[in-house]
C-alpha positions as CSV (number, residue, x, y, z in Angstrom):
1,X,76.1,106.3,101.6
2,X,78.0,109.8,101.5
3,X,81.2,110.1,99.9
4,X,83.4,112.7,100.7
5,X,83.6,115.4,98.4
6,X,87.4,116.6,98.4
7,X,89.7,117.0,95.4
8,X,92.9,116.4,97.0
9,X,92.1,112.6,99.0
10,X,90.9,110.0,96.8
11,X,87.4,108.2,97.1
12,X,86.6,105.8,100.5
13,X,88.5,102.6,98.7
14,X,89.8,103.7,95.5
15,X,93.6,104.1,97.2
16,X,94.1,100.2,97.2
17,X,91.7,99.2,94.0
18,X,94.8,97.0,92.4
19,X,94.9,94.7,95.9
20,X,93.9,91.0,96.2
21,X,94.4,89.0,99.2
22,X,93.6,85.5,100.7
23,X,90.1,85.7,103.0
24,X,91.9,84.5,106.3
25,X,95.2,86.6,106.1
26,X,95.5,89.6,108.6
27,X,97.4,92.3,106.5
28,X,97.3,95.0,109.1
29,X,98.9,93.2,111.8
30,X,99.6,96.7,113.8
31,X,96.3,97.6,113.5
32,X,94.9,94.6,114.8
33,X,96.8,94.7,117.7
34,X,96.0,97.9,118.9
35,X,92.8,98.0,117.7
36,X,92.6,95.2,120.7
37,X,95.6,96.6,122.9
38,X,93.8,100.1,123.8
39,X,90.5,98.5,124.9
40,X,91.5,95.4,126.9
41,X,94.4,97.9,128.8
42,X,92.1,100.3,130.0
43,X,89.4,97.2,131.4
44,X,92.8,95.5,132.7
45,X,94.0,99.0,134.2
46,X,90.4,99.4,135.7
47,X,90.3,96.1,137.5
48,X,93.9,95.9,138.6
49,X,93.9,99.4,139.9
50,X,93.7,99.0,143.7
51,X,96.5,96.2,143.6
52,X,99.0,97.8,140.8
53,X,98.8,101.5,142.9
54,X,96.4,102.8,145.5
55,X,96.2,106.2,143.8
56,X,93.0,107.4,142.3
57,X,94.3,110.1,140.1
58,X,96.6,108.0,138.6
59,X,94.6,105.4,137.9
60,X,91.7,107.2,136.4
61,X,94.2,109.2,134.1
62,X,95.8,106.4,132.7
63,X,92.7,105.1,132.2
64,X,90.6,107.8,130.4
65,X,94.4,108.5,128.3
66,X,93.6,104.3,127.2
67,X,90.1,104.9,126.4
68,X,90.9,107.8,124.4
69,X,93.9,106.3,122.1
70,X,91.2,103.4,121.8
71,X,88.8,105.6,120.8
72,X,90.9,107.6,118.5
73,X,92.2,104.4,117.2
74,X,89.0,102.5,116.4
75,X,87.5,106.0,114.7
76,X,90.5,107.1,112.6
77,X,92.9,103.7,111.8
78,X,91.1,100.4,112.6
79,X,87.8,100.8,111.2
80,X,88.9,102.0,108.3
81,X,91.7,99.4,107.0
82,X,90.2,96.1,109.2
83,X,86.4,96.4,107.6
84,X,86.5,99.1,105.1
85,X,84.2,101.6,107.6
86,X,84.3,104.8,109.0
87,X,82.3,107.7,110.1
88,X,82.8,111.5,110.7
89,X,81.3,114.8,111.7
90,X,80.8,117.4,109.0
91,X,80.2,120.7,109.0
92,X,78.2,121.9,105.9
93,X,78.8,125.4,104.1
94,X,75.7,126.9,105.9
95,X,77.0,125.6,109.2
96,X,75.0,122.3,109.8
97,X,76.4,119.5,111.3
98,X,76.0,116.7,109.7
99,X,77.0,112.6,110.6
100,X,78.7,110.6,107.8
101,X,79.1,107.0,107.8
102,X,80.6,105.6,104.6
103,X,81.7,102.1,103.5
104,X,84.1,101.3,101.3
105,X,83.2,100.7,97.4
106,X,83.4,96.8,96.8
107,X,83.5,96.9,93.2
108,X,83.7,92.5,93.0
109,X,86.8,92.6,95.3
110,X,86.6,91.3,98.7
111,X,88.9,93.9,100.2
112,X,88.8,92.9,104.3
113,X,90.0,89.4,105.3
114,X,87.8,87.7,107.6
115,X,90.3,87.2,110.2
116,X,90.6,91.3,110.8
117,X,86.8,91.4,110.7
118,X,86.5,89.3,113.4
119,X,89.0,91.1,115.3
120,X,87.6,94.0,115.0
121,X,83.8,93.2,115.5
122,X,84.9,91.3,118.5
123,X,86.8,93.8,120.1
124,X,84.6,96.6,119.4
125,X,81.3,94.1,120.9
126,X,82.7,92.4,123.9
127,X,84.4,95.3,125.6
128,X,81.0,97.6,125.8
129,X,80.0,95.0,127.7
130,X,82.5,94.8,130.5
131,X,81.9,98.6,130.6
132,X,77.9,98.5,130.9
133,X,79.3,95.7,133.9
134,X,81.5,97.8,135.8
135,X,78.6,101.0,135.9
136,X,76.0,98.3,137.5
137,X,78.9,97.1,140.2
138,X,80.1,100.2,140.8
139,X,76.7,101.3,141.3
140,X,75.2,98.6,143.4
141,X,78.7,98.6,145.5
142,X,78.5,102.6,145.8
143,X,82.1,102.9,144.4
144,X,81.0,106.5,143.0
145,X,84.1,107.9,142.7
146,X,84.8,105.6,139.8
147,X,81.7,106.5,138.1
148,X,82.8,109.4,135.8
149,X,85.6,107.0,134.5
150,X,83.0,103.9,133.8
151,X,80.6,106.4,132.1
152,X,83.5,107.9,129.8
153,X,84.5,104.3,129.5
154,X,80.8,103.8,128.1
155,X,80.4,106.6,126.2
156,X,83.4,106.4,123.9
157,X,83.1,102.7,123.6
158,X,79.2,102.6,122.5
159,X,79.6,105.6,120.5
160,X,82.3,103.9,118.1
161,X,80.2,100.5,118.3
162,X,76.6,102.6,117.8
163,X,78.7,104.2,114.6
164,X,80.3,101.3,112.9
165,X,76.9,99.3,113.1
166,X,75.4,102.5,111.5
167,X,78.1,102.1,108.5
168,X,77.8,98.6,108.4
169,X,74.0,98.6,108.1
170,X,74.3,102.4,105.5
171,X,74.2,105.7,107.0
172,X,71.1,106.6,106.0
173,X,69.1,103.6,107.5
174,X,67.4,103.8,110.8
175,X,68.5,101.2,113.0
176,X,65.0,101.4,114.8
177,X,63.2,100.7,111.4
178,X,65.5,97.7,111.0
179,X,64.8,96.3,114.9
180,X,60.9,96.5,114.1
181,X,61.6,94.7,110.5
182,X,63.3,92.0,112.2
183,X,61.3,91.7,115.3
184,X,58.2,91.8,113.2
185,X,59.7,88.8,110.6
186,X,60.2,87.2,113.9
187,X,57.0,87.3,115.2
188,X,55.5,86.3,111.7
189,X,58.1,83.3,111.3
190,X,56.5,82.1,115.1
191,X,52.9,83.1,114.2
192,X,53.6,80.4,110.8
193,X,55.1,77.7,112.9
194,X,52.3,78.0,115.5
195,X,49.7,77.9,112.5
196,X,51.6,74.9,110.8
197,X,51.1,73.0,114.3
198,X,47.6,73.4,114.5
């Protein structure tokens, strides 16, 4: 993983090194709820939008503001205190852009409850999903003027979802090689259970 190399923040998880807490508690309730509260609003927004107001513009602002707090939110505040992730764009010396995911240093201390890791793997799994929904209906109903808001719904969702599985899993694995290691144990696990039959 990449650490951050400035003097004047401290380390990805050395600000709270002295904390214990209880597995189940939720000790960013804030957080949590708008971790959820962005995310849900925009879908509800979306599907409510010819029966709250009639007007397109308005609707599709309000929407693409939503997604963007969500997406701000998830990036900059929930990641980071709910699962102890978070990912940036830097800009090396000699002008290359680089991607950096980091996770925080465990050092023996279980620093995420598993209550805010559901929460936040939950909400950041299921509502991709309504989104990659609403493309194929408005699609196959030829809605299209709602298709720029869907796709930025998409894009913004899947790349904070694409990101924190990338930190989860360590920045410097490819999630490709991992899909083939696990579809290939797979297919050695059935290829064993087949043999054992015979």
């Amino acid at each position: 993983m990449h650490r951050q190399d400035s003097q004047d923040s401290p380390l990805f998880g050395e600000e709270d090194d002295n904390l214990r807490l209880k597995k189940s508690n939720i000790r960013h309730p804030l957080a949590s709820f708008f971790h959820l509260f962005f995310r849900t609003s925009a879908i509800l927004v979306y599907l409510l939008c010819d029966v709250l107001s009639g007007r397109f513009i308005a609707c599709m602002v309000t929407i693409i503001l939503l997604l963007s707090c969500d997406f701000w939110t998830v990036k900059n505040v929930s990641g980071r205190l709910l699962v102890g992730l978070r990912w940036w764009n830097q800009v090396d010396e000699d002008g290359r852009s680089r991607w950096v995911f980091e996770s925080r240093k465990s050092d023996g201390v279980n620093k995420t409850s598993s209550a805010e890791s559901r929460v936040f793997w939950l909400g950041l799994t299921v509502c991709p999903i309504f989104w990659v929904i609403f493309f194929f209906s408005t699609i196959f109903s030829l809605n299209i003027k709602w298709l720029a808001v869907v796709i930025m719904g998409l894009v913004l969702q899947w790349a904070n979802l694409y990101s924190y599985v990338r930190c989860k899993v360590g920045g410097k694995s490819s999630l490709r090689k991992m899909a083939k290691t696990y579809i290939s144990g797979q297919i050695f696990k059935q290829a064993m259970k087949e043999t054992e039959k015979t």
